[in-house]
C-alpha positions as CSV (number, residue, x, y, z in Angstrom):
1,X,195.2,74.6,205.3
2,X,194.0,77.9,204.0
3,X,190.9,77.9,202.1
4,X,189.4,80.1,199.3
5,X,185.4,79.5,199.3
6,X,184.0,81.4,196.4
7,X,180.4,81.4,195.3
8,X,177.7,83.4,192.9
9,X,174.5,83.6,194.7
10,X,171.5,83.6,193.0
11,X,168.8,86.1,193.0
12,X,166.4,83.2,194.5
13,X,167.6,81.4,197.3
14,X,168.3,77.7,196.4
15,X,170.2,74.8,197.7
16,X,174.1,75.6,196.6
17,X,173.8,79.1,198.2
18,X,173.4,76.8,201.7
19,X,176.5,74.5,199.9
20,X,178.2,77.7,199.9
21,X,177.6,78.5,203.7
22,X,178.0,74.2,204.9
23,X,181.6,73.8,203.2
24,X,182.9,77.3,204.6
25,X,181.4,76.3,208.3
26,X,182.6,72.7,208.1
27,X,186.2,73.8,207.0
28,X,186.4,76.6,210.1
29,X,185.1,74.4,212.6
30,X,188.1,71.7,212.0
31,X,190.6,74.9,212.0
32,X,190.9,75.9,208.7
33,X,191.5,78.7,207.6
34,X,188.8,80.2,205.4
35,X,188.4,82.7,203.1
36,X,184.4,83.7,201.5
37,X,184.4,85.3,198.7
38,X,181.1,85.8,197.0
39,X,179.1,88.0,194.8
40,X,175.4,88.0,194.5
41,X,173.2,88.9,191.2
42,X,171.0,91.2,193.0
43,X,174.0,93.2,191.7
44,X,173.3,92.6,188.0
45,X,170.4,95.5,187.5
46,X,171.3,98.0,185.2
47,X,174.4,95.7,183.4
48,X,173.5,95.8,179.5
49,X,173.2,92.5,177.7
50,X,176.6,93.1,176.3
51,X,178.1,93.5,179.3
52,X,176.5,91.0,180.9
53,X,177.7,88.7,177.9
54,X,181.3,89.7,178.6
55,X,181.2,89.2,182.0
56,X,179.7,85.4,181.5
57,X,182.1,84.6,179.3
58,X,185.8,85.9,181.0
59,X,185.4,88.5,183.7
60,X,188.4,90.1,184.1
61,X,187.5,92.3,187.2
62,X,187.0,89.4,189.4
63,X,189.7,87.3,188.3
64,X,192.0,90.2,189.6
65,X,190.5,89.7,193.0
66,X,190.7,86.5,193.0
67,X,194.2,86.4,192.5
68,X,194.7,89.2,195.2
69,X,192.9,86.7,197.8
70,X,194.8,84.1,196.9
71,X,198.2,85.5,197.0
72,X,197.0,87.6,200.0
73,X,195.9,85.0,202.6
74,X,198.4,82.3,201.1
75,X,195.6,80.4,199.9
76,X,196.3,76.4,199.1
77,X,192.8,75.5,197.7
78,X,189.9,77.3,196.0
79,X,187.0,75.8,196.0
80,X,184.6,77.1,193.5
81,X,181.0,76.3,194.6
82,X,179.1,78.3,191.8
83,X,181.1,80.6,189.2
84,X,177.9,81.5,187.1
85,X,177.7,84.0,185.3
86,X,179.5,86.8,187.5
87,X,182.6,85.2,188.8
88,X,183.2,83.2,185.2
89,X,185.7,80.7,184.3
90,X,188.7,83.2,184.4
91,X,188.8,82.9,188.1
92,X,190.2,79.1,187.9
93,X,193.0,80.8,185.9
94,X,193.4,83.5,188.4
95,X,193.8,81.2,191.4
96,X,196.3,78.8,189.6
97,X,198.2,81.6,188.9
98,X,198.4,83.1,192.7
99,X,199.6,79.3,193.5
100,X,196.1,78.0,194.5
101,X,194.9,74.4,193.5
102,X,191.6,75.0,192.0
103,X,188.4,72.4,192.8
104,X,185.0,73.3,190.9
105,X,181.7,71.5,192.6
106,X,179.0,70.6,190.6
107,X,175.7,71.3,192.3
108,X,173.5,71.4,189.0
109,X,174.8,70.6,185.1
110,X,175.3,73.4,183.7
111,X,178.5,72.9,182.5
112,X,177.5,70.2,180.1
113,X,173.7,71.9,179.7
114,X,173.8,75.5,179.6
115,X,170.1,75.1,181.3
116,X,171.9,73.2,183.8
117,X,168.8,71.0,184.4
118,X,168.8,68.5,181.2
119,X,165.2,68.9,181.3
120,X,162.6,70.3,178.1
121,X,159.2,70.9,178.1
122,X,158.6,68.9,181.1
123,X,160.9,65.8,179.7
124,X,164.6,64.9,180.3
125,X,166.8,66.9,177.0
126,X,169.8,65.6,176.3
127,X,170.8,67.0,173.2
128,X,173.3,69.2,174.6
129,X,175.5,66.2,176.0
130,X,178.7,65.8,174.5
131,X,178.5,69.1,172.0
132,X,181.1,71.0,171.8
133,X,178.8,74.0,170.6
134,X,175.4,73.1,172.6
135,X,173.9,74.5,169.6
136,X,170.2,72.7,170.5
137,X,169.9,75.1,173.6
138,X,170.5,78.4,171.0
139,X,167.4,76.7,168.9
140,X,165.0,75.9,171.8
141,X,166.3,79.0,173.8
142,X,166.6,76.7,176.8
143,X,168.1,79.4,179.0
144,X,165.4,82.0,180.5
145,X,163.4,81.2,177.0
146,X,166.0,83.3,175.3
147,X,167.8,82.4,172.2
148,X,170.0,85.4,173.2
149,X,170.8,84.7,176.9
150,X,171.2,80.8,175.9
151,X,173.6,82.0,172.9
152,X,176.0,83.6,175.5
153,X,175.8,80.7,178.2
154,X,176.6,78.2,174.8
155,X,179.3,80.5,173.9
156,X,180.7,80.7,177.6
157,X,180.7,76.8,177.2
158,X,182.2,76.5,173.8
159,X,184.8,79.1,174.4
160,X,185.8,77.4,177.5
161,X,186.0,73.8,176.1
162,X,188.5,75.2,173.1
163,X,190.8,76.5,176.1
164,X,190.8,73.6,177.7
165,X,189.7,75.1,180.6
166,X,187.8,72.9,182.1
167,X,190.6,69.8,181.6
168,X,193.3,71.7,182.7
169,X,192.3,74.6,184.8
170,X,190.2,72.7,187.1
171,X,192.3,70.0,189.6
172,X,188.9,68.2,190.9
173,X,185.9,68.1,190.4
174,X,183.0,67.7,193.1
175,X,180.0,65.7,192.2
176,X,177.4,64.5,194.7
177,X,176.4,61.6,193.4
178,X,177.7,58.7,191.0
179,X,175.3,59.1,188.6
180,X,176.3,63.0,188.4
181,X,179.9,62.3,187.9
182,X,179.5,59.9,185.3
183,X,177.0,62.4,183.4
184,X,179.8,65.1,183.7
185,X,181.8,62.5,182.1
186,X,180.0,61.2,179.4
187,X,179.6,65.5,178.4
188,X,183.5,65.3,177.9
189,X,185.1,66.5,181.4
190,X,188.1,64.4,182.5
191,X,186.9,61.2,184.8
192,X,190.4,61.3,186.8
193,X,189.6,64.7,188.4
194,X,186.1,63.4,189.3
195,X,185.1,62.8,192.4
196,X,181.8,62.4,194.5
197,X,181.4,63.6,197.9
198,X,177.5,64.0,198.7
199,X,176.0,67.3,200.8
200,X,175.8,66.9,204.3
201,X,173.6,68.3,207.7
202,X,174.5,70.1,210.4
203,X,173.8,70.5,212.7
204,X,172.3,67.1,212.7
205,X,168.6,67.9,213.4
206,X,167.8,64.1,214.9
207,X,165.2,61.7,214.3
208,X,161.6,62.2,214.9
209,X,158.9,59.6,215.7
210,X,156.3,60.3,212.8
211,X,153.0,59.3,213.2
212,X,151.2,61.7,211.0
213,X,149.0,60.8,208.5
214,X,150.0,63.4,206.5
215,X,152.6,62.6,203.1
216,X,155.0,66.3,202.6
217,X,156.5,67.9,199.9
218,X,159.1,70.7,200.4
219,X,160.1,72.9,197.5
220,X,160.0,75.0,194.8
221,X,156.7,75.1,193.0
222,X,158.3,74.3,189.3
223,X,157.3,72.0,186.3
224,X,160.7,70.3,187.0
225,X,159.4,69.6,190.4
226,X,156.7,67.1,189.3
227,X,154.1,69.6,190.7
228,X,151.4,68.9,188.5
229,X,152.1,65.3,189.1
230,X,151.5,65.2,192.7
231,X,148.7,67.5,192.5
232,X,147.1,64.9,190.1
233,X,148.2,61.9,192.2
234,X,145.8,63.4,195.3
235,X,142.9,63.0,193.8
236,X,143.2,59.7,194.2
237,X,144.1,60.1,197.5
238,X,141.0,60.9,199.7
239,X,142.4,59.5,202.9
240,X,146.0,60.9,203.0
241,X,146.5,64.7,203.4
242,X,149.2,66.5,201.3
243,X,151.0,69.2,203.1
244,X,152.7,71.4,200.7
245,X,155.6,73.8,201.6
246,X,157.4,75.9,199.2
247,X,156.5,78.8,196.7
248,X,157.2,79.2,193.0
249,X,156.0,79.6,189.6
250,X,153.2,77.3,190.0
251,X,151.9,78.6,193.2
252,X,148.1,79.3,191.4
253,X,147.8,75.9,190.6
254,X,148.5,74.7,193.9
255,X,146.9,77.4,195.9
256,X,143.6,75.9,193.2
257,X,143.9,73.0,194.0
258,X,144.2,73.1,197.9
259,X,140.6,74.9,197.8
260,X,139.3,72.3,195.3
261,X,140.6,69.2,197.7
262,X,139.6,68.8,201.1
263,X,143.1,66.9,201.0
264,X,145.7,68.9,200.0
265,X,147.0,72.0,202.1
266,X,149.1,74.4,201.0
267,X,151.2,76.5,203.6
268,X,153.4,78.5,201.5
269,X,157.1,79.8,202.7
270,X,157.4,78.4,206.5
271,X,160.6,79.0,208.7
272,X,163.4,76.2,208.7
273,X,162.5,75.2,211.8
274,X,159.0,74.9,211.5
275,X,160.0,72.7,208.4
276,X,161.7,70.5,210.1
277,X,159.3,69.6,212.5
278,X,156.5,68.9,209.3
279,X,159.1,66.9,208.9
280,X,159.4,64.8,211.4
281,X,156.0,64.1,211.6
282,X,155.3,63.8,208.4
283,X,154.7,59.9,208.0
284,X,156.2,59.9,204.2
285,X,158.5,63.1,201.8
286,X,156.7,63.0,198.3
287,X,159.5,63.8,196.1
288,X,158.3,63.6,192.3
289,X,160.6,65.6,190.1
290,X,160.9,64.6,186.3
291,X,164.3,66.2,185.8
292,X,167.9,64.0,187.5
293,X,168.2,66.9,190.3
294,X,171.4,66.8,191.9
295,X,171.6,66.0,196.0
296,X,168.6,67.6,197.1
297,X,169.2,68.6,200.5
298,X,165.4,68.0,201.2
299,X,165.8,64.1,200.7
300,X,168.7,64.6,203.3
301,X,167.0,66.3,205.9
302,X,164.1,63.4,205.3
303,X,166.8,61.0,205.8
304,X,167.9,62.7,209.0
305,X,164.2,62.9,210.6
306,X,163.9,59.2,209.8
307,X,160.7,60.1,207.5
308,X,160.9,57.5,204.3
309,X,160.6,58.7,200.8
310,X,158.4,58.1,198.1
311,X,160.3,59.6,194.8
312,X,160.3,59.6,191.2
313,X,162.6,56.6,189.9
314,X,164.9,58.9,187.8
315,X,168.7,59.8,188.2
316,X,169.7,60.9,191.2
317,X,166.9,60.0,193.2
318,X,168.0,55.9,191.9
319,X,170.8,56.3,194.0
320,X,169.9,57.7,196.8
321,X,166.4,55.8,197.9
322,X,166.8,51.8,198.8
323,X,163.3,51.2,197.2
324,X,161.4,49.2,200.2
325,X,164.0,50.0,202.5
326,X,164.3,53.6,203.2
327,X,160.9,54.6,200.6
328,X,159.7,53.5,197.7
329,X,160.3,54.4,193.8
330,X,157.3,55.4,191.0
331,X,158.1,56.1,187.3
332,X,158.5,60.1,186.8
333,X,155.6,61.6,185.7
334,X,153.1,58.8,186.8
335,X,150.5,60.2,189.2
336,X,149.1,57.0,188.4
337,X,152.0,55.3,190.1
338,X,152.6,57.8,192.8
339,X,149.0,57.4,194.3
340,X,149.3,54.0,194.3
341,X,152.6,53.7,196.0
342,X,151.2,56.7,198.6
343,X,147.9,54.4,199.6
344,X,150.2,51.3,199.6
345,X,152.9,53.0,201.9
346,X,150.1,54.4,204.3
347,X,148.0,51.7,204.6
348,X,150.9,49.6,206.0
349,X,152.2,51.1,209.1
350,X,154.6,48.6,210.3
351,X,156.2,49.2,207.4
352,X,156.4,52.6,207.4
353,X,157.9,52.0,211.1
354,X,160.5,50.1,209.7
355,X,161.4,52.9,206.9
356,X,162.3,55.2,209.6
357,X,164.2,53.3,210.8
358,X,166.3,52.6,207.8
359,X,166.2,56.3,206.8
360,X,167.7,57.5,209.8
361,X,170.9,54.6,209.6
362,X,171.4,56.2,205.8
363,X,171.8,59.5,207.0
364,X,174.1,58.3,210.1
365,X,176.9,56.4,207.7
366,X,176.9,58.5,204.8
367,X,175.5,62.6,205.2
368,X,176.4,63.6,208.5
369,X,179.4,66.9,208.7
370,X,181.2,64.3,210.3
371,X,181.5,61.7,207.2
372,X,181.7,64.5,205.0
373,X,185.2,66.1,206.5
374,X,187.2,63.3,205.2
375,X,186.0,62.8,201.9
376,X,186.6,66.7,201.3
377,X,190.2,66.5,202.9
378,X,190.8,63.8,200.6
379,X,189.8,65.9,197.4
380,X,191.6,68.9,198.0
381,X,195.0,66.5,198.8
382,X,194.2,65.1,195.0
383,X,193.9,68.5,193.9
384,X,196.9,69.9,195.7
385,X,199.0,66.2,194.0
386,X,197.1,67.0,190.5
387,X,198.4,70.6,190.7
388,X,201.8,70.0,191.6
389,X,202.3,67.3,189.2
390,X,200.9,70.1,186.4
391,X,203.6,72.4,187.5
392,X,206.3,69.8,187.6
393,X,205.2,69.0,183.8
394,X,205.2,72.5,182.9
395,X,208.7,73.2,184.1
396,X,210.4,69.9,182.6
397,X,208.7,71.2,180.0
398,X,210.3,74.9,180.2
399,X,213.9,73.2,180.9
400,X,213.5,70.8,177.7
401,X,213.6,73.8,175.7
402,X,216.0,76.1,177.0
403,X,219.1,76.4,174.6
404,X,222.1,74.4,175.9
């Protein structure tokens, strides 16, 4: 099968850039053949909002390269990991036209929240959902705190929505998890071309004893994160160290609060590998966002090292964490709840023992490359069946109306 991967990197590195890099490597290394195609919005400097604007809404210039690639290499499916802004919707129309089944993964929710994160002033937002003009974003200026920027992501989605584009443009859709799917679908888009297939590891980088009494959290320093949450939860925490990893907007706060508590250590950026280990001998992942996240590839590498979870009990993160099997769950935005649960989980060892245990089966049976292949295989066949059914509709259609 030959594959079209396309993806808009961000200016930050975050998780669906590595999305980008896991499909293309797990497609070429069962003989694919792939085809990367990405663009990267270190490019953006200089644009002019109206440009910009233009470009977020149909970009016409890409869409012709798209449709080169795709008639080019013969492609059979694109697979869309991020179009936002620079590649735009117009692409799906480009590779449909070159002959290409089109399949759109959903790493974040920005197509039913043009902040993509449902999240407002620290709380879930769900005003958005279900609008066909996301008007509430424009009044809040939910996107970059701009009533401008969020005006032409709104418009990007309205527009979009009128064309149909997203019902008929797209032949699946890739969620991670149930509970994302069914919020895609409750926002409007069509359930039939929904499908979940979660992220995956590799290479897997194998379980790892613990035994530190040390609780983790790997990420981006951000409000959404539950930062302030956590850093409030260790101060009731005297007798289990907080290793932080990660960097971000609140990095003051943190970098306060590690020279204020004897408990907390911050250690900024650190390699991958050197994360890994932390890991793996961390004795618990502290995960306390208060927005639904996606699939968190950090919960996956957690599951992979066998190191349990203690996480916010909000969206995603429902789904994913076995509470008392695999980790435990604490309301979001409870530090409360989450120091509690920490001195609980610590204080118990043979319970933590058996954690690890049930973290590493979860990521065994369900987010190794190997359980991923199948599921994906399976999604670009419904795609491919989807597709061809469209263009045998659209040509009885052609032939009903040709004059006898």
């Amino acid at each position: 099968m030959n594959v079209l991967v396309a993806h808009n990197f961000y200016q930050v590195r975050g998780g669906e850039d590595q999305v980008y890099q896991d499909v293309a490597d797990l497609l070429e290394s069962h003989g694919h053949r792939v085809t990367r195609f990405a663009v990267h919005n270190d490019d953006l400097s200089g644009r002019g909002k109206l440009s910009m604007a233009k470009m977020t809404v149909w970009n016409g210039t890409i869409a012709r390269q798209v449709r080169e690639i795709v008639e080019r290499d013969k492609i059979d499916v694109a697979h869309f990991i991020n179009t936002f802004p620079q590649i735009s919707p117009a692409a799906y129309y480009a590779a449909r036209r070159g002959g290409a089944a089109v399949v759109q993964e959903v790493q974040n929710f920005r197509l039913i929240c043009p902040a993509a994160l449902f999240l407002r002033d620290g709380k879930v937002c769900e005003d958005c959902l279900g609008k066909a003009v996301p008007w509430p974003a424009i009044k809040h200026s939910c996107y970059r705190e701009s009533k401008s920027a969020s005006a032409v992501v709104a418009t990007m989605l309205s527009t979009h929505r009128l064309l149909g584009t997203y019902r008929k443009s797209v032949d699946a859709y890739i969620a991670s998890t149930e509970f994302g799917r069914a919020k895609f679908v409750e926002g409007g888009l069509p359930a039939d071309k929904f499908y979940v297939k979660p992220n995956f590891v590799s290479p897997d980088p194998g379980a790892a004893p613990g035994g530190g009494r040390f609780a983790l959290f790997v990420g981006r320093l951000s409000k959404e994160k539950g930062i302030d949450v956590m850093l409030r939860a260790w101060e009731q925490c005297p007798d289990v160290k907080l290793k932080i990893v990660g960097d971000g907007p609140m990095a003051e706060q943190v970098k306060a609060a590690a020279a204020r508590l004897p408990n907390i250590e911050w250690l900024g950026r650190l390699p991958v590998g050197q994360v890994m280990q932390t890991m793996g001998e961390a004795g618990a992942l502290i995960f306390p966002s208060v927005w639904y996240e996606g699939l968190p590839k950090t919960i996956i590498e957690s599951l992979a090292k066998g190191t349990p979870i203690i996480a916010s009990k909000i969206g995603a993160m429902i789904e994913l964490i076995d509470h008392g099997r695999m980790g435990l769950h604490v309301p979001p935005g409870d530090a409360d709840a989450l120091a509690a649960a920490v001195r609980s989980l610590f204080a118990d060892p043979a319970k933590l023992a058996a954690m690890r245990t049930a973290a590493r089966a979860e990521f065994l049976a369900k987010f190794t490359a190997e359980a991923n292949y199948p599921r994906l295989m399976t999604i670009y066949e419904n795609a491919q069946a989807n597709r061809e059914h469209r263009a045998g509709v659209r040509a009885s259609h052609v032939a009903s109306q040709a004059p006898l």
